[in-house]
DOTOR-832415 format. One record per residue (C-alpha): residue in three letters; x, y, z; chain. Coordinates in steps of 0.02 Angstrom, whole numbers. Example, Ala and Ser with C-alpha at 12.3 -4.5 7.8 and 13.67 -1.06 7.14 Angstrom:
REM DOTOR-832415
NODE  resn      px      py      pz  chain
NODE   ALA     615    -225     390      A
NODE   SER     684     -53     357      A
//
This chain:
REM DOTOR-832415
NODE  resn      px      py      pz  chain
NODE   UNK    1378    -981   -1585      A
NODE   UNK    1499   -1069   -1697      A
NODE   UNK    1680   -1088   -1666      A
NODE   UNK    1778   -1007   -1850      A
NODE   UNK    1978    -993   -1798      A
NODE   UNK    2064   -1058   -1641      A
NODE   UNK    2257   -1016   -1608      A
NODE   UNK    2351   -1106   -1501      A
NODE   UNK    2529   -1028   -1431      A
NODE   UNK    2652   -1122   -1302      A
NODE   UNK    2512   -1234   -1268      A
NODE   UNK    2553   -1399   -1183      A
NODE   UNK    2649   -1516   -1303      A
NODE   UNK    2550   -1436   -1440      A
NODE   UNK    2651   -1351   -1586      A
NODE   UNK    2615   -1163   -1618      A
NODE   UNK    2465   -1161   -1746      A
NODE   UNK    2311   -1105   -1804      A
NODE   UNK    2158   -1216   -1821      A
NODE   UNK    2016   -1139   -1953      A
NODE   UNK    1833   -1228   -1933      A
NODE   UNK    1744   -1162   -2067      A
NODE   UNK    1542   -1138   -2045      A
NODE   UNK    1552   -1321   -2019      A
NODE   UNK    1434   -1388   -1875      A
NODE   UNK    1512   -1572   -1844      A
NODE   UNK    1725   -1543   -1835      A
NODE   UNK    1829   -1722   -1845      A
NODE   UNK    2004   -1676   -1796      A
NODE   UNK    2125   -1823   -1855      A
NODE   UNK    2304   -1884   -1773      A
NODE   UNK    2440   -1986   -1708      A
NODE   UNK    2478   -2007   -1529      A
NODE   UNK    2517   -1829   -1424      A
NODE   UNK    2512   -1742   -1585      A
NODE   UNK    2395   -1623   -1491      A
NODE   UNK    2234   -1691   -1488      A
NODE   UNK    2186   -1672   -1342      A
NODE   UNK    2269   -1520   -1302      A
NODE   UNK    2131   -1436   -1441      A
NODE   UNK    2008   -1463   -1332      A
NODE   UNK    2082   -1430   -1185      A
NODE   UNK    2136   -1264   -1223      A
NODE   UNK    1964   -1228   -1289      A
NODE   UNK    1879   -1259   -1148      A
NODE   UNK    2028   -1158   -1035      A
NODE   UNK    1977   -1040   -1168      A
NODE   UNK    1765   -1025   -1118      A
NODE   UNK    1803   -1107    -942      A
NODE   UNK    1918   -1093    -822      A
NODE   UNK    1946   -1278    -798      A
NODE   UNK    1988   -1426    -906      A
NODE   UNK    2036   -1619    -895      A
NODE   UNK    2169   -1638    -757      A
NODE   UNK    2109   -1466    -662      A
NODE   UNK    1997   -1447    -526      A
NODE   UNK    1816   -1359    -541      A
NODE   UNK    1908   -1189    -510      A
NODE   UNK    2034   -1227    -648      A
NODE   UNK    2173   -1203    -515      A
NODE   UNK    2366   -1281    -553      A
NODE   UNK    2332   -1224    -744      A
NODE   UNK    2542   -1221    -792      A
NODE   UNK    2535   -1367    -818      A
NODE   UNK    2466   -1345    -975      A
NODE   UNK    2594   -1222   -1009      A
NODE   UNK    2744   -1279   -1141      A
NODE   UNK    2874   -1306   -1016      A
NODE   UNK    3018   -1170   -1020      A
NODE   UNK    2886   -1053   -1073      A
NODE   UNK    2848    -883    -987      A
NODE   UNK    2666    -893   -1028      A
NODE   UNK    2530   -1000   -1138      A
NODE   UNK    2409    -885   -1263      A
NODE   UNK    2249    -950   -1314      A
NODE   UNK    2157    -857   -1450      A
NODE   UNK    1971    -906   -1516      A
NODE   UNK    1857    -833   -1647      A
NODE   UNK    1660    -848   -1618      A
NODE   UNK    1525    -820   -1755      A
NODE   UNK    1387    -761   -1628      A
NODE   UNK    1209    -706   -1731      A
NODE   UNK    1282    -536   -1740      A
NODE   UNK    1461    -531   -1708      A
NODE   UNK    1618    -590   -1733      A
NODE   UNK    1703    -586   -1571      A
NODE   UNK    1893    -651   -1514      A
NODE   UNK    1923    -710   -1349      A
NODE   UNK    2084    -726   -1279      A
NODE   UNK    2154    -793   -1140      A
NODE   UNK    2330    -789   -1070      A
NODE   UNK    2405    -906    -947      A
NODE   UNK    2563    -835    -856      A
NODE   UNK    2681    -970    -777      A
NODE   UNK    2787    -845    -657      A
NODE   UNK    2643    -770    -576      A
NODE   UNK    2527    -896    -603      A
NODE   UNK    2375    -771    -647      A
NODE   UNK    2280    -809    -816      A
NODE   UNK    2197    -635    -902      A
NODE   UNK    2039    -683   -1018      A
NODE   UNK    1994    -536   -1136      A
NODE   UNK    1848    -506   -1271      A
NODE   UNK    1862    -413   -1411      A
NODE   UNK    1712    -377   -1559      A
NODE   UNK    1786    -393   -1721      A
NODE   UNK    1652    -359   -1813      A
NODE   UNK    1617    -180   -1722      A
NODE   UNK    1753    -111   -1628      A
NODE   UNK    1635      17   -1549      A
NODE   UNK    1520    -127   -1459      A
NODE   UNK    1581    -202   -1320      A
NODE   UNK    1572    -400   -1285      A
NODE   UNK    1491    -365   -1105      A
NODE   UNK    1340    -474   -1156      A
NODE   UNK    1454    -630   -1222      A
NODE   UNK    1564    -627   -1069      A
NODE   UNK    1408    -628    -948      A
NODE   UNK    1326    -773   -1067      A
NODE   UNK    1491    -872   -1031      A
NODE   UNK    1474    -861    -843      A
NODE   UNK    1300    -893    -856      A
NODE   UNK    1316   -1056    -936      A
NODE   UNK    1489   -1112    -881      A
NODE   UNK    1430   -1273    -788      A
NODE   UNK    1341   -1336    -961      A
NODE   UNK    1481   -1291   -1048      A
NODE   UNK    1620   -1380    -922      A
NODE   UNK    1528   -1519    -951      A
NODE   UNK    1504   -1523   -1162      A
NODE   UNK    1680   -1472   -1157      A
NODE   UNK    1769   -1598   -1014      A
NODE   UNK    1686   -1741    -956      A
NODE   UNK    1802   -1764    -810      A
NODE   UNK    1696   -1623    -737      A
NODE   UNK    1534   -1706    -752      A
NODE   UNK    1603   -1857    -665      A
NODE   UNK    1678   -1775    -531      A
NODE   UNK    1491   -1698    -491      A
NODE   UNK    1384   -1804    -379      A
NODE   UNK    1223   -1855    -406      A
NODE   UNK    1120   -1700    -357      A
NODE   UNK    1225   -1589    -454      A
NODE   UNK    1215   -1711    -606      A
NODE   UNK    1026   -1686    -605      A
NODE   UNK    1012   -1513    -567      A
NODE   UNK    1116   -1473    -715      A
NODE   UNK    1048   -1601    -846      A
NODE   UNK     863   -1530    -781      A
NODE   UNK     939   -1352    -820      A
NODE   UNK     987   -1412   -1000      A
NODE   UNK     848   -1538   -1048      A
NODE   UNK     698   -1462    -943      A
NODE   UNK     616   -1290   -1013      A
NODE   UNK     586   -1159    -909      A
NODE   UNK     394   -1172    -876      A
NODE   UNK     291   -1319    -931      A
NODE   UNK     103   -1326    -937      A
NODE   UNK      61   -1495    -819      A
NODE   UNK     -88   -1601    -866      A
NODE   UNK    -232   -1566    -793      A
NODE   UNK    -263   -1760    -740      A
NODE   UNK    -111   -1770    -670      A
NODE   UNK    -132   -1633    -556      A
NODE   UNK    -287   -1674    -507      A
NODE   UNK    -211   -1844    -453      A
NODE   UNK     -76   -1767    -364      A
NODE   UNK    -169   -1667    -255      A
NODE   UNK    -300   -1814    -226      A
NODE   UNK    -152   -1917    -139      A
NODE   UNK     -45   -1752     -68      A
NODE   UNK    -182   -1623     -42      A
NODE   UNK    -210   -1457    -152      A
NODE   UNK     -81   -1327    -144      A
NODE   UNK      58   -1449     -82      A
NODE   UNK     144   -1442    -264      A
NODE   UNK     159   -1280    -343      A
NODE   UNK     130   -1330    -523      A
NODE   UNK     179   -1152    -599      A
NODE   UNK     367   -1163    -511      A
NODE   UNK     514   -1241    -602      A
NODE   UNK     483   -1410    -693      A
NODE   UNK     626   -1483    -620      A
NODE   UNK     585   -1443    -445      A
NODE   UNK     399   -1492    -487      A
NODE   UNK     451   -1648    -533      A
NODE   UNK     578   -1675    -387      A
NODE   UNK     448   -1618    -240      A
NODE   UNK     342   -1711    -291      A
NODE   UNK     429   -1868    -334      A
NODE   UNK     478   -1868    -141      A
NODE   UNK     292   -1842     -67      A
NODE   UNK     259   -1974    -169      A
NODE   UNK     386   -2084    -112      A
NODE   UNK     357   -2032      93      A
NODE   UNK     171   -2061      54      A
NODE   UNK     208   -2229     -14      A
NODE   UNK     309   -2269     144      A
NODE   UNK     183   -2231     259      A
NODE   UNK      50   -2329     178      A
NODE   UNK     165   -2476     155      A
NODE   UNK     198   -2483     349      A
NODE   UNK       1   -2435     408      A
NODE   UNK       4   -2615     296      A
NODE   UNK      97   -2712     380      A
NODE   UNK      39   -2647     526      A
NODE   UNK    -147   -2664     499      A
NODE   UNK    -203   -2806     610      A
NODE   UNK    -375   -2878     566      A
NODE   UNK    -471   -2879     755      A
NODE   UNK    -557   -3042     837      A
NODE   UNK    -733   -3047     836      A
NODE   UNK    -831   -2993     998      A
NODE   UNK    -898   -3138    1062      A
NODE   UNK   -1093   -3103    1076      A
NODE   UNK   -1145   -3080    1242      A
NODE   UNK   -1260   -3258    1341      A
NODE   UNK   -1440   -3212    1367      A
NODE   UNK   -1446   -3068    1243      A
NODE   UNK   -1571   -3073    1096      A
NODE   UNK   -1578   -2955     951      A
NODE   UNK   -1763   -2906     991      A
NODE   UNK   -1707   -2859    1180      A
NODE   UNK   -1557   -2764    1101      A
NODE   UNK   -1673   -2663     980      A
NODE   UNK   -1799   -2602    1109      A
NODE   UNK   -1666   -2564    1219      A
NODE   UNK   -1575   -2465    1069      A
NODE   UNK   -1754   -2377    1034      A
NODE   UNK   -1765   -2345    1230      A
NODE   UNK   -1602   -2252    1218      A
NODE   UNK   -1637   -2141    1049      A
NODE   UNK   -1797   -2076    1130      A
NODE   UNK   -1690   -2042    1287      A
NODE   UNK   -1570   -1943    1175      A
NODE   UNK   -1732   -1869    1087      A
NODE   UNK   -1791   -1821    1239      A
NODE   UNK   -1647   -1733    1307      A
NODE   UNK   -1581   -1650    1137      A
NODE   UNK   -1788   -1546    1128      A
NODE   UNK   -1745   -1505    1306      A
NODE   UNK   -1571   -1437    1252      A
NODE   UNK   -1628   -1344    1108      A
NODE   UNK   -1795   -1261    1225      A
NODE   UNK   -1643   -1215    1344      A
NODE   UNK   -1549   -1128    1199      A
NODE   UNK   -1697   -1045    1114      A
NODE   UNK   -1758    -972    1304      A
NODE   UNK   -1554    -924    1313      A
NODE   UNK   -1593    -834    1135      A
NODE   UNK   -1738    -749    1188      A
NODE   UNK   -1660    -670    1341      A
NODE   UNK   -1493    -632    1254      A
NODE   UNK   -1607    -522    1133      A
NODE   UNK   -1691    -420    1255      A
NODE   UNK   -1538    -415    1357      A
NODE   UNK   -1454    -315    1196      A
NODE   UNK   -1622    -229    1136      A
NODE   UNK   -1611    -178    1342      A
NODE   UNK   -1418     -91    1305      A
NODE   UNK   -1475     -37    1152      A
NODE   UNK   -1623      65    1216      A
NODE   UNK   -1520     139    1356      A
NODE   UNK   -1366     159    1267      A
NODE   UNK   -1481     284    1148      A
NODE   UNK   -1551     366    1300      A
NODE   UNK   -1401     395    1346      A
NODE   UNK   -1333     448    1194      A
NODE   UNK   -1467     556    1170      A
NODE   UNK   -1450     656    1334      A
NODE   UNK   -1277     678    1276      A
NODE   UNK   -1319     742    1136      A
NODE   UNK   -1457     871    1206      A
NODE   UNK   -1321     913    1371      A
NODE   UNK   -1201     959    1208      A
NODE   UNK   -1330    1060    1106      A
NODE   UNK   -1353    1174    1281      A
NODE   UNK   -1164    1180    1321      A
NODE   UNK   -1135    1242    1164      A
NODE   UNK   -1206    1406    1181      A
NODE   UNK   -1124    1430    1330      A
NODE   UNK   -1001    1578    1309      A
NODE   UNK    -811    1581    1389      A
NODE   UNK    -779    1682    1546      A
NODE   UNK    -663    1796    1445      A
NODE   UNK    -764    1836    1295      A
NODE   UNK    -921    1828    1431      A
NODE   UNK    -827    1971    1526      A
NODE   UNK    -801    2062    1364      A
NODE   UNK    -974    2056    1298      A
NODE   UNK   -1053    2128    1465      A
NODE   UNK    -925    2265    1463      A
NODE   UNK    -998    2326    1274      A
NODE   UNK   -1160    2300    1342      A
NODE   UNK   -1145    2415    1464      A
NODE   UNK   -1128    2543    1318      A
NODE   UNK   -1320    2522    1289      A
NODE   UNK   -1388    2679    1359      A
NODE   UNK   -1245    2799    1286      A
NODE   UNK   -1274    2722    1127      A
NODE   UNK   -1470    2733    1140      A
NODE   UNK   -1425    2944    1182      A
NODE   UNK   -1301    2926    1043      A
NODE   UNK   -1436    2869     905      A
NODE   UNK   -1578    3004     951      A
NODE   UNK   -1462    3144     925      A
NODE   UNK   -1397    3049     771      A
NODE   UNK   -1569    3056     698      A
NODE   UNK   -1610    3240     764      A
NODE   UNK   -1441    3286     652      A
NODE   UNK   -1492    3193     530      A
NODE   UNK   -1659    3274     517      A
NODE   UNK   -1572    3453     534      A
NODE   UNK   -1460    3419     387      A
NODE   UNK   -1629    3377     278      A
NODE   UNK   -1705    3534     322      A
NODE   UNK   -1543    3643     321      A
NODE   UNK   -1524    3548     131      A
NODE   UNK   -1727    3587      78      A
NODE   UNK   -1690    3776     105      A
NODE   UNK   -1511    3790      33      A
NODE   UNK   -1592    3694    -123      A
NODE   UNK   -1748    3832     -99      A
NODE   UNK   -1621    3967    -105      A
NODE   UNK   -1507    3912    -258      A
NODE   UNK   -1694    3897    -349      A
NODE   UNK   -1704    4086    -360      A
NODE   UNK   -1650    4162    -524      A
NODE   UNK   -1500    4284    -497      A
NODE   UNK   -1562    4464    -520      A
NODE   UNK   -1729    4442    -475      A
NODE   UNK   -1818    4575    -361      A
NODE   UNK   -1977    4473    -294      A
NODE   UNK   -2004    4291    -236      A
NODE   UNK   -2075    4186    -354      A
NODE   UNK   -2183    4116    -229      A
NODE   UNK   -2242    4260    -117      A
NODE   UNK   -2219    4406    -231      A
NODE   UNK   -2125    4496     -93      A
NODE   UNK   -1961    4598    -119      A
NODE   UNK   -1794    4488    -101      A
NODE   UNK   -1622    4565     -66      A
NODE   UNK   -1493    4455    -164      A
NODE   UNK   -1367    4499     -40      A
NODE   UNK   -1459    4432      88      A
NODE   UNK   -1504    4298       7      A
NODE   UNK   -1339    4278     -30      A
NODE   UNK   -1276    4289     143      A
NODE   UNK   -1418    4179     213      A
NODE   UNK   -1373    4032      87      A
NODE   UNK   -1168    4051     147      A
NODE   UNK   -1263    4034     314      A
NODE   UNK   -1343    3879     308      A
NODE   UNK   -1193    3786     204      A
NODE   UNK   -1087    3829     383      A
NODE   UNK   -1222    3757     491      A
NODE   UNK   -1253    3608     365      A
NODE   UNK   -1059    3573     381      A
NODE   UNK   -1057    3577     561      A
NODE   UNK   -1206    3458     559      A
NODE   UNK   -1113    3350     467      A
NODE   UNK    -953    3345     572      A
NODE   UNK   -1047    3313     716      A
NODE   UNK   -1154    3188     634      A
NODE   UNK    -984    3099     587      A
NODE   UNK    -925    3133     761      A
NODE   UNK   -1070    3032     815      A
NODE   UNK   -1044    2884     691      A
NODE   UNK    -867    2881     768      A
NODE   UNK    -925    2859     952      A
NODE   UNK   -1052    2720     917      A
NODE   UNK    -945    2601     814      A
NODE   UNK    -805    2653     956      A
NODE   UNK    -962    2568    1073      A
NODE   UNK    -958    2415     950      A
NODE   UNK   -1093    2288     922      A
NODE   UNK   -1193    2332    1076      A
NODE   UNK   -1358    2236    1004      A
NODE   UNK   -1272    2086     951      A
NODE   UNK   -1191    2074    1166      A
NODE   UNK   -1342    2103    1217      A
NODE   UNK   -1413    1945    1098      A
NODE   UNK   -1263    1826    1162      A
NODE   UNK   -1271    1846    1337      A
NODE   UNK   -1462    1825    1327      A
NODE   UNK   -1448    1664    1255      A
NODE   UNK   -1304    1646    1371      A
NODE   UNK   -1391    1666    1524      A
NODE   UNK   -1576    1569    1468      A
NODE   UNK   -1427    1416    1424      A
NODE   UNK   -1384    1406    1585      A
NODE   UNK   -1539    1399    1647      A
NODE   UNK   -1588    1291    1512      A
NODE   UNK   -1443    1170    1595      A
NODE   UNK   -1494    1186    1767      A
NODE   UNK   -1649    1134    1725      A
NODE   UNK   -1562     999    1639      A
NODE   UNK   -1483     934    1766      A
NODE   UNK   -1608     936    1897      A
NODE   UNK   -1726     824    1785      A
NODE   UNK   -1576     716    1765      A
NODE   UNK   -1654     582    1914      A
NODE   UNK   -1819     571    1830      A
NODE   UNK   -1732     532    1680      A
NODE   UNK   -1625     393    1726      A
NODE   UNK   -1767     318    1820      A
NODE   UNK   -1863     335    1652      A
NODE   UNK   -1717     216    1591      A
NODE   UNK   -1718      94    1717      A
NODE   UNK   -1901      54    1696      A
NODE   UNK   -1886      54    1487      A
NODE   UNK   -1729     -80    1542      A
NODE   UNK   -1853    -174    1653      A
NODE   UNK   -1989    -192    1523      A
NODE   UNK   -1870    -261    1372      A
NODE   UNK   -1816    -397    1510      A
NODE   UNK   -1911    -536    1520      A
//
C-alpha cells in the first residue's frame, strides 16, 4: 500500500494544500520551522489512526489539531492498494468534538472498502507506532515486545529438532508447546528456563557436603561381610516364603473363580431350562379361550362325517346327471342296456337330480359355515396339550430343584482345594 495524494484542510498551523507522492517508496519532505512538517505526519496518522503525537492511545482532545477559529479539520488521503485506489477521509469537528472517518474506492465505485477499513483496525498498533513514536514510548515493556514479536516474528516457525530435544531434557516433554506462537514459544520458555536456573542455583548453595561416619571400634570388614551375607540369606529366605504364600494365594483364588464360574453356569443354565418350560405356558385369558373352542370337538367331529356323506352324495348325484346328459337327444333305447328310454322322463329325472345336487350343495356350504364358526378346534386342542404336559414338565422341575442345588454344592466343593 503506497501513499499517492494527501490533502490537508484547516489542519493545525498547516496551510490548505495538497501533497502528491508519486510511486515513490522513500518521501523526504523539506522545510523551515512550523512550516508544517510535522503536522504532515500528524494528520496522516489521525488519518489511519485515531491518535497522533500529543494525543493519548484513544486519540482523545484531537481539536487541538484543528486551525483555530475553524468549525472543523478535513483530512483526505489517496492509497494505491494491489487492486484499488481507495480515498480515506477523515473529518474532525471542533463544536461537537466527534471525528467521521470514511472510505471510498476510486478505482470501482461498485466495491466497497470493507476489507481496507478492517485491515486498518487490524494493524493499528503497528501502524501507531511507524507513524508516532510517542506511542511506542508511552507502551511499557510487555506491550513493546508483544508488538515488535507481532511485527518481526512469523506466524509459525519450524523449531530445531536439537533444541527441543534439549528443552524438554531440562523442563520435561510436553511442557512447551512447540507448534503455538513463536513469540509465546520463546517467552514460556525463556521463563522455565530462568525458574529452573533459580532453583538449581539455590539447591547450590545449599548443598552441604556431609562428615564422614566415623567407623565403628571393634568392627572388621570380614565380620561386616558375613554378617551382610547372614542378612541377604535372611531376606532370601523370607522373600521364597513370600512368593510360596502368593502362588498358594493364586492357586486358591483360581478355584475360588473356576468354583463361581461352574455354579454361576448351573445356575444360568437352570434359568435357562425354567425359561424354555415357562414359555409354553399359555395366559389365563387366551387359556380360557382355547378350552372354550375345544369344547367344540365333538360337534365338529358330527359336523365332518356328514360333511363327507354330502360330499359323497354330490359325486354320485354328479356321475348320473353326467350319465344322463351322455344320451343322444331323440334316441329310443339305452345305449347300454338296449331298453326303451322316455326322453321326458329322462328329462324330468335329470331336472331332478340338479335340485337335489343344489340342495347338497347348500347344505354342504351350510356345513363349511358352522365348522369355521367352531374355529381351529385341532390347533386348541394342540396348545393346551402342550399347555398342560408344561406344567407338569415345571412341577417336575421344581421338585428336582433340591437335588440340583445339592449337585452344585458338591461340584463347588470339589474345585476348592
Amino acid at each position: 500500500m503506497k501513499v499517492t495524494k494527501l490533502r490537508l484542510e484547516n489542519f493545525r498551523i498547516h496551510k490548505d494544500s495538497v501533497l502528491f507522492f508519486g510511486d515513490s517508496s522513500f518521501i523526504v519532505i523539506r522545510g523551515r520551522n512550523f512550516a508544517g512538517k510535522s503536522a504532515i505526519g500528524q494528520g496522516l496518522s489521525m488519518c489511519l489512526t485515531p491518535t497522533t503525537s500529543g494525543l493519548d492511545p484513544t486519540g482523545k482532545g484531537f481539536i487541538t489539531k484543528i486551525k483555530r477559529g475553524a468549525p472543523k479539520a478535513v483530512i483526505t488521503a489517496e492509497f494505491q492498494t494491489k487492486h484499488h485506489l481507495i480515498q480515506r477521509t477523515v473529518t474532525l469537528n471542533a463544536s461537537t468534538a466527534t471525528r467521521t472517518p470514511k472510505s471510498v474506492c476510486l478505482s470501482d465505485p461498485t466495491w466497497k472498502p470493507i476489507p481496507f477499513d478492517n485491515l486498518l483496525e487490524k494493524q493499528r498498533p503497528a501502524l501507531t507506532v511507524v507513524l508516532n513514536t510517542d506511542a511506542f514510548l508511552r507502551m511499557d515493556e510487555k506491550e513493546q515486545k508483544n508488538l515488535l514479536a507481532g511485527l518481526a516474528l512469523p506466524s509459525s516457525y519450524d523449531f530445531p529438532p536439537l533444541v527441543v530435544a534439549e528443552v524438554e531434557t531440562v523442563l520435561g516433554q510436553g511442557t512447551i508447546n512447540f507448534a503455538s506462537d513463536p513469540f509465546n514459544v520463546i517467552n514460556f520458555a525463556y521463563k522455565k528456563l530462568y525458574d529452573e536456573r533459580q532453583i538449581v542455583n539455590r539447591q547450590v548453595k545449599e548443598f552441604i557436603i556431609p562428615e564422614a561416619v566415623a567407623a565403628p571400634e571393634n568392627v572388621d570388614s570380614a565380620s561386616l561381610q558375613e554378617q551382610l551375607t547372614t542378612l541377604r540369606m535372611k531376606r532370601r529366605e523370607k522373600e521364597q516364603e513370600r512368593d510360596k504364600a502368593l502362588a498358594e494365594a493364586s492357586k486358591e483364588e483360581q478355584a475360588r473363580t473356576r468354583a463361581q464360574a461352574k455354579v454361576q453356569q448351573a445356575m444360568d443354565s437352570e434359568d435357562r431350562r425354567k425359561a424354555a418350560i415357562r414359555e409354553k405356558l399359555i395366559k389365563e385369558g387366551q387359556l380360557s379361550y382355547l378350552r372354550k373352542m375345544a369344547t367344540g370337538k365333538e360337534e365338529k367331529d358330527k359336523l365332518a362325517a356328514e360333511r363327507q356323506q354330502h360330499v359323497t352324495m354330490c359325486d354320485g348325484l354328479q356321475r348320473q346327471i353326467t350319465m344322463l346328459e351322455a344320451i343322444p337327444w331323440g334316441a329310443k333305447t339305452c345305449p347300454t342296456c338296449d331298453q326303451p328310454v322316455n326322453q321326458d322322463a329322462l328329462k324330468a329325472l335329470a331336472m331332478k337330480l340338479k335340485e337335489w345336487q343344489k340342495e347338497a350343495n347348500v347344505a354342504l356350504t351350510l356345513m363349511d359355515q358352522k365348522i369355521k364358526a367352531l374355529g381351529d378346534v385341532d390347533g386348541a386342542l394342540v396348545l393346551i396339550t402342550r399347555h398342560e404336559d408344561a406344567l407338569r414338565e415345571l412341577d417336575a422341575f421344581d421338585e428336582q430343584a433340591g437335588e440340583r442345588q445339592r449337585q452344585i454344592e458338591e461340584a463347588k466343593q470339589d474345585e476348592l482345594p
